[in-house]
Biopython code that builds the backbone (N, CA, C, O; Angstrom):
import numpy as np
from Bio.PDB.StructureBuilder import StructureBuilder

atoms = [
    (1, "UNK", "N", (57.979, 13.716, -29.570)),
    (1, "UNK", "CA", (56.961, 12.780, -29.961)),
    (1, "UNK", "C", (56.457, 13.101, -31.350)),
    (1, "UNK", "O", (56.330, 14.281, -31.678)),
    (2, "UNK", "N", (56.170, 12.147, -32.162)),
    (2, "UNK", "CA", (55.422, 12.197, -33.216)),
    (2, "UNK", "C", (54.093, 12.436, -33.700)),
    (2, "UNK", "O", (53.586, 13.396, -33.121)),
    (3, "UNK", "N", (53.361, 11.908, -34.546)),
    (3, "UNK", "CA", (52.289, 12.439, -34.623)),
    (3, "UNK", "C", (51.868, 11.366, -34.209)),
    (3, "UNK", "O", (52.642, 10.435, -33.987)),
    (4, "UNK", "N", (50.153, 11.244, -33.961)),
    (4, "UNK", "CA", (49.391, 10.372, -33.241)),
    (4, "UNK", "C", (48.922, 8.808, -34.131)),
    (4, "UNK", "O", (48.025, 8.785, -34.972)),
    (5, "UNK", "N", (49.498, 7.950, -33.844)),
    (5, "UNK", "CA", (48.789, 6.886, -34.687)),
    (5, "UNK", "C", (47.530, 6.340, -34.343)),
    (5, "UNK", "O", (47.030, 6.019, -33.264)),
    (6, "UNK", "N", (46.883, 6.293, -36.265)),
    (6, "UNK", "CA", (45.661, 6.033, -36.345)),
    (6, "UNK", "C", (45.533, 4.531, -36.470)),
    (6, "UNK", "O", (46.630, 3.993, -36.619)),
    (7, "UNK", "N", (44.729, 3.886, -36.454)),
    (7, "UNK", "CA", (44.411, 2.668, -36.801)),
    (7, "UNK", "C", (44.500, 2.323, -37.696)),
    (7, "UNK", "O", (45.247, 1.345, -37.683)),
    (8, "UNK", "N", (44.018, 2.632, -38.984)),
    (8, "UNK", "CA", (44.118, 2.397, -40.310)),
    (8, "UNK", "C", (45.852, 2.770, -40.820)),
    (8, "UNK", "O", (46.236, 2.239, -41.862)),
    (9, "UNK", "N", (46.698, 3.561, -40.149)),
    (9, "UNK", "CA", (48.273, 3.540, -40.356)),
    (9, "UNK", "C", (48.496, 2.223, -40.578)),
    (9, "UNK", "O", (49.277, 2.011, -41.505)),
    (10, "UNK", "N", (48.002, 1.139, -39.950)),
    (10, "UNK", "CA", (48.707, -0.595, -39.931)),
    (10, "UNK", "C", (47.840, -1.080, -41.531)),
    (10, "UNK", "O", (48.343, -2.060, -42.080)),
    (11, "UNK", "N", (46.756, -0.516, -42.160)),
    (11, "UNK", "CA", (46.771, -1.277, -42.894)),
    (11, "UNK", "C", (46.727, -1.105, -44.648)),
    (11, "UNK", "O", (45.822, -0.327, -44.948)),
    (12, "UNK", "N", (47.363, -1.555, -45.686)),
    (12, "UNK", "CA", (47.636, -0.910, -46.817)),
    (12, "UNK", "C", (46.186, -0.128, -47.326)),
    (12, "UNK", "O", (45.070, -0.303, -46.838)),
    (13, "UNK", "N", (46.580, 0.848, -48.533)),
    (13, "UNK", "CA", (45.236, 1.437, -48.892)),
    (13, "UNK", "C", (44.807, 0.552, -49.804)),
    (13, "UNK", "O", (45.679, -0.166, -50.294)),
    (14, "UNK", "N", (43.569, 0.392, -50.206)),
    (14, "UNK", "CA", (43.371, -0.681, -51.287)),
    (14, "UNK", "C", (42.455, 0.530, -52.166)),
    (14, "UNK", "O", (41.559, 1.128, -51.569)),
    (15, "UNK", "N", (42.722, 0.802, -53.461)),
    (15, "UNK", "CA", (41.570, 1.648, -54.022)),
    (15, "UNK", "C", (40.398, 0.742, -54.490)),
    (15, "UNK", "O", (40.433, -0.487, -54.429)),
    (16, "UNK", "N", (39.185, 1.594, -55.043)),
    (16, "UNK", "CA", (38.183, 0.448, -55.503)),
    (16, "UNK", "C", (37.750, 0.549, -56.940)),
    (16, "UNK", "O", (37.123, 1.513, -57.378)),
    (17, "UNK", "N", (38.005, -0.179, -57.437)),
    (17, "UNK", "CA", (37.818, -0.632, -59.162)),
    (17, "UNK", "C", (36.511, 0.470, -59.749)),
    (17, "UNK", "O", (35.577, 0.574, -58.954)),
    (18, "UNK", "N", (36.439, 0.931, -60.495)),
    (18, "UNK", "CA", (35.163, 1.616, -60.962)),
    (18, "UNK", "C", (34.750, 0.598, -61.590)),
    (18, "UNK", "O", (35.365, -0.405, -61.954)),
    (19, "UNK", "N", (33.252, 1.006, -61.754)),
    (19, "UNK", "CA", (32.275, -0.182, -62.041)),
    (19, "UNK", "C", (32.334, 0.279, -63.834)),
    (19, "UNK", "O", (32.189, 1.336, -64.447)),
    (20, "UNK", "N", (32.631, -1.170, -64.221)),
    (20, "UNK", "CA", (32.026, -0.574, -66.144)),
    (20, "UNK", "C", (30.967, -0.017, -66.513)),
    (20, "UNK", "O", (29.948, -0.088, -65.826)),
    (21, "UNK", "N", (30.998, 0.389, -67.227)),
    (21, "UNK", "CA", (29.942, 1.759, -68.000)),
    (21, "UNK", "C", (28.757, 0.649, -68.163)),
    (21, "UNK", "O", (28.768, -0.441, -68.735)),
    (22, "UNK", "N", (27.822, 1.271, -67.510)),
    (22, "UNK", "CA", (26.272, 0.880, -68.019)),
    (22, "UNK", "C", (25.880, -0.267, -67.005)),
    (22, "UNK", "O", (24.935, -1.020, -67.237)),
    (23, "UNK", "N", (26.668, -0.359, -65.852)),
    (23, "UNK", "CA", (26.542, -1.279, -65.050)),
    (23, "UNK", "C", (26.382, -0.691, -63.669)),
    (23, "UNK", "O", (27.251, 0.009, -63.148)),
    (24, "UNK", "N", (24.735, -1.142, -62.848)),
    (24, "UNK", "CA", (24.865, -0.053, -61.732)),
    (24, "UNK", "C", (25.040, -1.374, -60.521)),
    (24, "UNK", "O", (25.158, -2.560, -60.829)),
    (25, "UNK", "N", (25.021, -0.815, -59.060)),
    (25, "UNK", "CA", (24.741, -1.501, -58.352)),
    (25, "UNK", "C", (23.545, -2.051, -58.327)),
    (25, "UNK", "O", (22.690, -1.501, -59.022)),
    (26, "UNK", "N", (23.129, -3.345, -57.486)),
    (26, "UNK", "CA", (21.724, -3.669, -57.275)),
    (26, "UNK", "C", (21.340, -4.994, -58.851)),
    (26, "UNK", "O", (20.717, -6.050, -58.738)),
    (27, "UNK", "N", (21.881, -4.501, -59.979)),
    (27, "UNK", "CA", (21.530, -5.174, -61.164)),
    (27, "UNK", "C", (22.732, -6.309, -61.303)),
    (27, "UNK", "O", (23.902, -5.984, -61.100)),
    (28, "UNK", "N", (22.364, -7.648, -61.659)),
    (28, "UNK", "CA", (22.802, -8.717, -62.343)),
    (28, "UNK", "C", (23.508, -8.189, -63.859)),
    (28, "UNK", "O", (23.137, -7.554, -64.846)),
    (29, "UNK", "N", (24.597, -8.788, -63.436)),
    (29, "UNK", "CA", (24.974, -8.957, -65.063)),
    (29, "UNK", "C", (24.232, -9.072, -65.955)),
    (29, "UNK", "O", (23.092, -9.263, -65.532)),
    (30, "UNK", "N", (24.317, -9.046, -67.403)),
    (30, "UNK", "CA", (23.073, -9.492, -68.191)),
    (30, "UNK", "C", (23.383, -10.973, -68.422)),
    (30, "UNK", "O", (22.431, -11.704, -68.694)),
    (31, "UNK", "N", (25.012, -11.662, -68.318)),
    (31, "UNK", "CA", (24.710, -13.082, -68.588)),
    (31, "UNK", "C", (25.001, -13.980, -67.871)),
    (31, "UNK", "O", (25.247, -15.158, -68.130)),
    (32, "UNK", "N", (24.965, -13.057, -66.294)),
    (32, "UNK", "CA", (24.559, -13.882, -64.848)),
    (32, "UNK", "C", (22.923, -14.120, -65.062)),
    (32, "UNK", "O", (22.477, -15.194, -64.658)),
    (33, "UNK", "N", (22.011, -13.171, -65.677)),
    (33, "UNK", "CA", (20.813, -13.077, -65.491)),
    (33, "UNK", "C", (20.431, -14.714, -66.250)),
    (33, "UNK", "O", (19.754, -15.495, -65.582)),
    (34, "UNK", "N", (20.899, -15.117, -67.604)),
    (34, "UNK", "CA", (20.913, -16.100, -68.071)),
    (34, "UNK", "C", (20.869, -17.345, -67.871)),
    (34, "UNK", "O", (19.992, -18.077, -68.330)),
    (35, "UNK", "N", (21.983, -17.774, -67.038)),
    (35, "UNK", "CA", (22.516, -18.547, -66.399)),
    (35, "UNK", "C", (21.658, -19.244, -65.109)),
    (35, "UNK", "O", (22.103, -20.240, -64.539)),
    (36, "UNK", "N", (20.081, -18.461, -64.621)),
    (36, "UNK", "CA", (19.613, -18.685, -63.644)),
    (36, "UNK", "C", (19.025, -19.527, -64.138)),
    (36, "UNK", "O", (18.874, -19.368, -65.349)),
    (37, "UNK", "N", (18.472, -20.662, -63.599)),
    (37, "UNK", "CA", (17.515, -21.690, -64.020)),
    (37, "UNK", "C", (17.307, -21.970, -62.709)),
    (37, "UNK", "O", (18.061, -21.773, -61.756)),
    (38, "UNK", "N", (16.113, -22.494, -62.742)),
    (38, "UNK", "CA", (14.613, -22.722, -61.700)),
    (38, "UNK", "C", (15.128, -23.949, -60.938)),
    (38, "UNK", "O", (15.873, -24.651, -61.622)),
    (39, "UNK", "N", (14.919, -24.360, -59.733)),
    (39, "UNK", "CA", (15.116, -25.191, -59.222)),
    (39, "UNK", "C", (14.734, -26.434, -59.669)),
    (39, "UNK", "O", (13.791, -26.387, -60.459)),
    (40, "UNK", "N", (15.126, -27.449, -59.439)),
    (40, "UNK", "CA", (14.522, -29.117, -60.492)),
    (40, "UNK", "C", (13.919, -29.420, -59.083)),
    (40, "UNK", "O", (14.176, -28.837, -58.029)),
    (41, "UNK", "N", (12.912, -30.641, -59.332)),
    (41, "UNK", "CA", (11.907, -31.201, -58.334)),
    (41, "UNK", "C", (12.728, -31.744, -56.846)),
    (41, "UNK", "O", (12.383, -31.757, -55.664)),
    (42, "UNK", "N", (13.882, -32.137, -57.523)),
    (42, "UNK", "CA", (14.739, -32.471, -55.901)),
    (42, "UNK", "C", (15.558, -31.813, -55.174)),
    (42, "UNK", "O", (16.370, -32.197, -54.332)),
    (43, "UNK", "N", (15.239, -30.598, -55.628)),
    (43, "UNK", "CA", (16.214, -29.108, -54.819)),
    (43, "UNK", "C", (15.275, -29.012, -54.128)),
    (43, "UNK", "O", (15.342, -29.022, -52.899)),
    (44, "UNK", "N", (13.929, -28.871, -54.972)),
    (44, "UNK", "CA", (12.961, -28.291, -54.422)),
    (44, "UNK", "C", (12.234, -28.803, -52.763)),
    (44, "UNK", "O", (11.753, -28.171, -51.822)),
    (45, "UNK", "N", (12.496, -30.404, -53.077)),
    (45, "UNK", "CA", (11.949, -31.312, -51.853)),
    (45, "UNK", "C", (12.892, -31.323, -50.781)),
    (45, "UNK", "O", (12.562, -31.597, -49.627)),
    (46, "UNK", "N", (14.144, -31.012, -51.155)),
    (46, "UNK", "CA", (15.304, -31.337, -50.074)),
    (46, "UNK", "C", (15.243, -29.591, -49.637)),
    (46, "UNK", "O", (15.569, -29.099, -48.557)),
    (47, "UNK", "N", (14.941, -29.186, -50.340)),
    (47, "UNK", "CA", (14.630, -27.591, -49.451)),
    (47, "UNK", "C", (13.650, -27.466, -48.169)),
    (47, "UNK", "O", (13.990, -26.966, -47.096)),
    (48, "UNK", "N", (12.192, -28.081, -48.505)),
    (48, "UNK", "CA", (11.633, -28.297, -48.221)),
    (48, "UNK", "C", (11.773, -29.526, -46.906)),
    (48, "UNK", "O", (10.859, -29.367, -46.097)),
    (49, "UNK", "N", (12.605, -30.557, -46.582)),
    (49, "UNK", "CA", (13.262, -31.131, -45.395)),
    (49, "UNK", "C", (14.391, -30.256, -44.839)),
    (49, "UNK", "O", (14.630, -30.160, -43.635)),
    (50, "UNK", "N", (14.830, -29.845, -45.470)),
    (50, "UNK", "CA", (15.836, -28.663, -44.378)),
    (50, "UNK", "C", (15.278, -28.105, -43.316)),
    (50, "UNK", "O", (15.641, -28.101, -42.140)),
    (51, "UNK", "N", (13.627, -27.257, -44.262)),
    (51, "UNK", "CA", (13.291, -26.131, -43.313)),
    (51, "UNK", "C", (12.513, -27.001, -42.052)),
    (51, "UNK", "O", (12.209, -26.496, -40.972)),
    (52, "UNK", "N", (12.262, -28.429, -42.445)),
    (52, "UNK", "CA", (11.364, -28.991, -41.128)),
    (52, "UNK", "C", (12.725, -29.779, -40.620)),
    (52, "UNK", "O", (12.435, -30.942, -40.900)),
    (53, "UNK", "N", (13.979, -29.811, -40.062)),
    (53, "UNK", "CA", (15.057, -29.905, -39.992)),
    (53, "UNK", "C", (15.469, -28.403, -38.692)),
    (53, "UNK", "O", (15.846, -28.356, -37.521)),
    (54, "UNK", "N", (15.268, -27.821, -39.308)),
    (54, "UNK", "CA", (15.102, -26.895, -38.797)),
    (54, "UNK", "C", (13.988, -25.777, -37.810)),
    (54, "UNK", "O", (14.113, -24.682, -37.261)),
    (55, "UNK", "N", (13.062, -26.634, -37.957)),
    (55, "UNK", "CA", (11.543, -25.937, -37.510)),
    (55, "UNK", "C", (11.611, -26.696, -35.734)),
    (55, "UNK", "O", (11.230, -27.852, -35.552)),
    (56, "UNK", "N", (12.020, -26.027, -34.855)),
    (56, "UNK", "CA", (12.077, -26.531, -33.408)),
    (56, "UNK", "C", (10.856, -26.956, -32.834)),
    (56, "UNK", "O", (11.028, -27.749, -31.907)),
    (57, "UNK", "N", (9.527, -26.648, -33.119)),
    (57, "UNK", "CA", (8.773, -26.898, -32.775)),
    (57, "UNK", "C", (8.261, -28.699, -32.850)),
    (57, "UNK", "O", (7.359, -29.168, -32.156)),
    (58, "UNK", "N", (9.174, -29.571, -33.966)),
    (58, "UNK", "CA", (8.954, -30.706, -33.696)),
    (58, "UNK", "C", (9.557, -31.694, -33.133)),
    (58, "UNK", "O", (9.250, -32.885, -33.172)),
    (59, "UNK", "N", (10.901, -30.909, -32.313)),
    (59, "UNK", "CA", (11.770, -31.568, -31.528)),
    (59, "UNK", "C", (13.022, -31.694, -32.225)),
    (59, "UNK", "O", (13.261, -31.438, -33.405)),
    (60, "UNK", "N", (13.991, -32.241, -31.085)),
    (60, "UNK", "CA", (15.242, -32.795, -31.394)),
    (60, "UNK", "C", (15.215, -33.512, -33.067)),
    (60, "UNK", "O", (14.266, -34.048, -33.639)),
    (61, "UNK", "N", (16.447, -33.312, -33.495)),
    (61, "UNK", "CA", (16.609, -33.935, -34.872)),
    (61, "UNK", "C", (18.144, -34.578, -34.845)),
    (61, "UNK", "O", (18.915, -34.667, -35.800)),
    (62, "UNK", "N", (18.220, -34.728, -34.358)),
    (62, "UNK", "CA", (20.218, -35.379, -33.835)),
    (62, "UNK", "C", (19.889, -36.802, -33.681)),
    (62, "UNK", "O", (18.911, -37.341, -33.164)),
    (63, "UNK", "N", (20.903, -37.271, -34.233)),
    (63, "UNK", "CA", (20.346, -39.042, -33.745)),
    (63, "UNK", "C", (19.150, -39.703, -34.376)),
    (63, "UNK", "O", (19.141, -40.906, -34.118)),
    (64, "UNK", "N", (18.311, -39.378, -34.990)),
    (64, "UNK", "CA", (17.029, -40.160, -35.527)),
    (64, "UNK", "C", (17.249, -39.262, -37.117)),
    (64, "UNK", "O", (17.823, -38.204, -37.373)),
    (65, "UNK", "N", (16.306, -40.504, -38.200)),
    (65, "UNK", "CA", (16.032, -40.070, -39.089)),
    (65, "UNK", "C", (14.707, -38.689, -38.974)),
    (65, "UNK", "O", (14.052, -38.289, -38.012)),
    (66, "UNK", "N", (14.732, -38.311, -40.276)),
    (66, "UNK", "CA", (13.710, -37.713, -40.850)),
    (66, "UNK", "C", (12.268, -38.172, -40.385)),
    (66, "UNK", "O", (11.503, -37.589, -39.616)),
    (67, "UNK", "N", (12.095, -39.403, -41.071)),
    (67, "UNK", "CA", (11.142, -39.986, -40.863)),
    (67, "UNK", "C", (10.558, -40.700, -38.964)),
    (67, "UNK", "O", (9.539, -40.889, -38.300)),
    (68, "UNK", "N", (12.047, -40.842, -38.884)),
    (68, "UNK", "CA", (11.103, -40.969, -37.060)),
    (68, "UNK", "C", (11.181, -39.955, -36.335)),
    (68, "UNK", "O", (10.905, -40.098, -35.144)),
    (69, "UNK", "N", (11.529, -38.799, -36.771)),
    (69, "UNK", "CA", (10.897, -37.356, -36.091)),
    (69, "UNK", "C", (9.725, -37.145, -36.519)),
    (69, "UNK", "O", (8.848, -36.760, -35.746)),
    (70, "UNK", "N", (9.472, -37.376, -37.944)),
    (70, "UNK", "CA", (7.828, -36.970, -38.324)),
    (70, "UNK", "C", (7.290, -37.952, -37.290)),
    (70, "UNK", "O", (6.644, -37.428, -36.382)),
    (71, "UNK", "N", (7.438, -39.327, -37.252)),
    (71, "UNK", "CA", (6.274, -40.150, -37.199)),
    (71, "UNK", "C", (6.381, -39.541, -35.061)),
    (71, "UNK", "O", (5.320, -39.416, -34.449)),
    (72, "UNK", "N", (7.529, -39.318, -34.454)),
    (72, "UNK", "CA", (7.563, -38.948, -33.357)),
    (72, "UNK", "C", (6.653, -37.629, -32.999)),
    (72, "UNK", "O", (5.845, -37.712, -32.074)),
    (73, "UNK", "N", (6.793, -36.422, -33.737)),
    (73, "UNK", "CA", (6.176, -35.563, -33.868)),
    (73, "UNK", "C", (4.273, -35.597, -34.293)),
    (73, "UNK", "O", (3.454, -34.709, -34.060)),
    (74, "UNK", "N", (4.099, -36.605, -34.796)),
    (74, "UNK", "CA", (2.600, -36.814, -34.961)),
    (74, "UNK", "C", (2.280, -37.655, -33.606)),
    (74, "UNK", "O", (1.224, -37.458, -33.005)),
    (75, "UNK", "N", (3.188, -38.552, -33.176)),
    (75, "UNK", "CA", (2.726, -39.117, -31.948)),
    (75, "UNK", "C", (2.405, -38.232, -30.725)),
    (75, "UNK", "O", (1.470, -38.557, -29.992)),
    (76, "UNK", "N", (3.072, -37.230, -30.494)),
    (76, "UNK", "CA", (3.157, -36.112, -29.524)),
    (76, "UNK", "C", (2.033, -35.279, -30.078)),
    (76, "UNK", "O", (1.673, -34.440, -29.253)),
    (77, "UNK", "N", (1.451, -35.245, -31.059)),
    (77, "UNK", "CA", (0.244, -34.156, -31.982)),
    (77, "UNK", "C", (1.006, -33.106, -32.052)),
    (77, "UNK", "O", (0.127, -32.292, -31.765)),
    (78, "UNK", "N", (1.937, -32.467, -32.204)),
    (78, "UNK", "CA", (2.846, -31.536, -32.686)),
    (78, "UNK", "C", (2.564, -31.562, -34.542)),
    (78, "UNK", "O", (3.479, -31.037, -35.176)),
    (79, "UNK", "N", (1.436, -32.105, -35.343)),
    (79, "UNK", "CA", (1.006, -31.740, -36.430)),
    (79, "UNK", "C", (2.353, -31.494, -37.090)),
    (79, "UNK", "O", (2.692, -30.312, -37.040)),
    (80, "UNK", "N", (3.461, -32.556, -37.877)),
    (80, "UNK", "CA", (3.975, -32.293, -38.247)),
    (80, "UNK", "C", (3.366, -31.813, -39.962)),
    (80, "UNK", "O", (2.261, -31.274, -39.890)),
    (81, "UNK", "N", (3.687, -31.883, -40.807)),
    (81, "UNK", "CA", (3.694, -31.423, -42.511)),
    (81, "UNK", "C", (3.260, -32.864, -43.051)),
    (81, "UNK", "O", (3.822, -33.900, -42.695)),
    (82, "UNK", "N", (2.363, -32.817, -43.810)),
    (82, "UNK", "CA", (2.247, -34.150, -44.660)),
    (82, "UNK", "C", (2.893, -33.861, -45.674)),
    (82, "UNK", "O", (3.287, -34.862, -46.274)),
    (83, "UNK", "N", (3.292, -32.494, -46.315)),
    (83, "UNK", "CA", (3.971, -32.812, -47.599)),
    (83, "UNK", "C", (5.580, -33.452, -47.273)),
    (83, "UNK", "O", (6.043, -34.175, -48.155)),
    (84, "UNK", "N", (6.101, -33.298, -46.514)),
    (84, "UNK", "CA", (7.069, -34.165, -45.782)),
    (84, "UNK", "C", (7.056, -35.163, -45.672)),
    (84, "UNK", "O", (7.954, -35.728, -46.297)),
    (85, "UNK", "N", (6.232, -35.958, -44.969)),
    (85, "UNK", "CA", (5.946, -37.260, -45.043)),
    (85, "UNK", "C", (5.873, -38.119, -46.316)),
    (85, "UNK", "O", (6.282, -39.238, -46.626)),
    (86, "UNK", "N", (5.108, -37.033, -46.994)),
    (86, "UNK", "CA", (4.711, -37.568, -48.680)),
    (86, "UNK", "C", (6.341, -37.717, -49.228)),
    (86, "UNK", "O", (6.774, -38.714, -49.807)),
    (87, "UNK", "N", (6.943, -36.779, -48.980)),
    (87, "UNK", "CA", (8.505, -36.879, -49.684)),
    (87, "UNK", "C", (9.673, -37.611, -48.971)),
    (87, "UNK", "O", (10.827, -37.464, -49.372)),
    (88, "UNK", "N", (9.394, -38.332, -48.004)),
    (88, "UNK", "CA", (9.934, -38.937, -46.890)),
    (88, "UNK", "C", (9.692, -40.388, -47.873)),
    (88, "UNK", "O", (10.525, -41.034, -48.508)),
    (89, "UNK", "N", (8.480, -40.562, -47.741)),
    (89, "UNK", "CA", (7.806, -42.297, -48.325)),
    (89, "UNK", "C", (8.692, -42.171, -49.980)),
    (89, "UNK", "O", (9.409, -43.099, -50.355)),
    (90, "UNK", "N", (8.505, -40.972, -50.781)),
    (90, "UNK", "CA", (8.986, -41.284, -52.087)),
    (90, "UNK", "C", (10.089, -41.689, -52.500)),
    (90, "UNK", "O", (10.416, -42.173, -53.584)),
    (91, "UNK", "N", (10.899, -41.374, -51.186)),
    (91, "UNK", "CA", (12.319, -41.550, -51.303)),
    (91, "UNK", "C", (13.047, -42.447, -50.067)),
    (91, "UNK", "O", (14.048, -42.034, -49.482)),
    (92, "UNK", "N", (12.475, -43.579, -49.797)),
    (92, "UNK", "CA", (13.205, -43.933, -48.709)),
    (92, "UNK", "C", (14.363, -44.837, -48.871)),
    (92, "UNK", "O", (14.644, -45.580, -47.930)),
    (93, "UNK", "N", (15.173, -44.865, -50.117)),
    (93, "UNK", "CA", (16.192, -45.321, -49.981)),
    (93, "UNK", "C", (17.509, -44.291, -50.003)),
    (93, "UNK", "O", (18.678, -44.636, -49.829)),
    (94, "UNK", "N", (17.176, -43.373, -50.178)),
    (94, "UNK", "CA", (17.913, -42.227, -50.579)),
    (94, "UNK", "C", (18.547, -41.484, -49.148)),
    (94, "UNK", "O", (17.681, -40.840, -48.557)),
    (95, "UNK", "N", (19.504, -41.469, -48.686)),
    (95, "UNK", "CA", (20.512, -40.743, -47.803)),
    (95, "UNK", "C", (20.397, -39.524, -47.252)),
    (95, "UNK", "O", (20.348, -39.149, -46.080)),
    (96, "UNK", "N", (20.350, -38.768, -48.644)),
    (96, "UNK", "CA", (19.940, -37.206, -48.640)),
    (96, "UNK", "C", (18.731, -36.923, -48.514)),
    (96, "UNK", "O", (18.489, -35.716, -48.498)),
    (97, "UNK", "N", (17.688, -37.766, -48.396)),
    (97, "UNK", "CA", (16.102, -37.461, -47.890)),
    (97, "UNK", "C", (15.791, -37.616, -46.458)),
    (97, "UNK", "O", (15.235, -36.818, -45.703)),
    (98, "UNK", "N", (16.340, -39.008, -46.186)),
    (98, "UNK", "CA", (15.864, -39.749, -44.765)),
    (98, "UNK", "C", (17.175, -39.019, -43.780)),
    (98, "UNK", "O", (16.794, -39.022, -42.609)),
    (99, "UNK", "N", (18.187, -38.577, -43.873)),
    (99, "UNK", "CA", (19.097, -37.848, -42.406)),
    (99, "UNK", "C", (19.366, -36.731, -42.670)),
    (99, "UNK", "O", (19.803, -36.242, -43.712)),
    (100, "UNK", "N", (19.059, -36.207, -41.538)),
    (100, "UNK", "CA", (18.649, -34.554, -41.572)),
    (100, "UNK", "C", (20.033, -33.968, -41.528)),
    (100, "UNK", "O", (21.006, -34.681, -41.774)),
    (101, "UNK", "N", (20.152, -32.736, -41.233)),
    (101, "UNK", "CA", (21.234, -31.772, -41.492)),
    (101, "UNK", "C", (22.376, -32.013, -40.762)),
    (101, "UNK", "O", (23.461, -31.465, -40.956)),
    (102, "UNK", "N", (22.174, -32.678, -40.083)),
    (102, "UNK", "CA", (23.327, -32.675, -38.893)),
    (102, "UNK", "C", (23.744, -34.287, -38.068)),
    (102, "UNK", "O", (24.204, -34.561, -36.960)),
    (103, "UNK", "N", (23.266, -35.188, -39.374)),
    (103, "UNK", "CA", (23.427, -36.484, -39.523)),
    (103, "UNK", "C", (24.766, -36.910, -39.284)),
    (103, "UNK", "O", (25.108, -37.691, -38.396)),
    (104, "UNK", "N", (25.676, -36.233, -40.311)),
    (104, "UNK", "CA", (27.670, -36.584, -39.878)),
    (104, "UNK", "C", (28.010, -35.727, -38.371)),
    (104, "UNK", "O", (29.172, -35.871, -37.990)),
    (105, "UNK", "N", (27.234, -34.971, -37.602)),
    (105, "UNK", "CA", (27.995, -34.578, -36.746)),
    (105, "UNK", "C", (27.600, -35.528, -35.477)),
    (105, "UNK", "O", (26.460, -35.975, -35.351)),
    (106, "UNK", "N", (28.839, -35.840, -34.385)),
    (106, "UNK", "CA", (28.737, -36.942, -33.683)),
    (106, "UNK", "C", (27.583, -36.549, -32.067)),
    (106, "UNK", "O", (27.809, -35.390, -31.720)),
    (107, "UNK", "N", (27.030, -36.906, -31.584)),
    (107, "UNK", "CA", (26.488, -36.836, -30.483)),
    (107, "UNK", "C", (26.983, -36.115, -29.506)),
    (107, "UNK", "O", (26.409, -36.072, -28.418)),
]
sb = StructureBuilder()
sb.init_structure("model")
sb.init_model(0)
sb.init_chain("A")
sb.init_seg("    ")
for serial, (resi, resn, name, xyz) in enumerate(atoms, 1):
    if name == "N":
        sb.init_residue(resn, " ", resi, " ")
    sb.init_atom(name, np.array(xyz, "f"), 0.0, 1.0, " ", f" {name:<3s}", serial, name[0])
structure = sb.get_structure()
């Protein structure tokens, strides 16, 4: 018999790149750091419907818009968000405001 096989025998060695001089872990590039710019006003609002999209406490979100979960969720007094609502009304022709996250997936 041979010697005992290890697990790692099945898989190639890969070495690991040294990091360039003056560059540690934890830190951004300096012209990744650049490149960051601030969210614009409609990242910001559609962020902001995700997380109530996501917030279980105002019910099911499958099948109904945005807007008739809020207005469902105030009917029940489950206190949904007015700043939601406010961004619901500003945009109601818009696709990406009024159906929530999981709008293309089927029933």
């Amino acid at each position: 018999m041979g010697r005992k096989r290890l697990v790692t025998d099945s898989y190639p060695v890969v070495k690991r790149r040294e990091c360039p001089a003056g560059h540690s872990k934890g830190e951004l590039a300096p012209d990744l750091e650049k490149g960051i710019q601030p969210l614009n006003v409609d990242e910001v609002e559609l962020e902001l419907l995700r997380q109530f999209d996501l917030a279980r406490q105002y019910g099911p979100c499958t099948g109904i818009t945005r807007l008739q979960r809020w207005h469902r969720a105030e009917q029940m007094g489950l206190e949904p968000p007015p700043e939601v609502h406010q961004v619901l009304q500003t945009h109601l022709g818009d696709p990406r405001f009024q159906f929530s996250l999981w709008h293309l997936y089927p029933l």
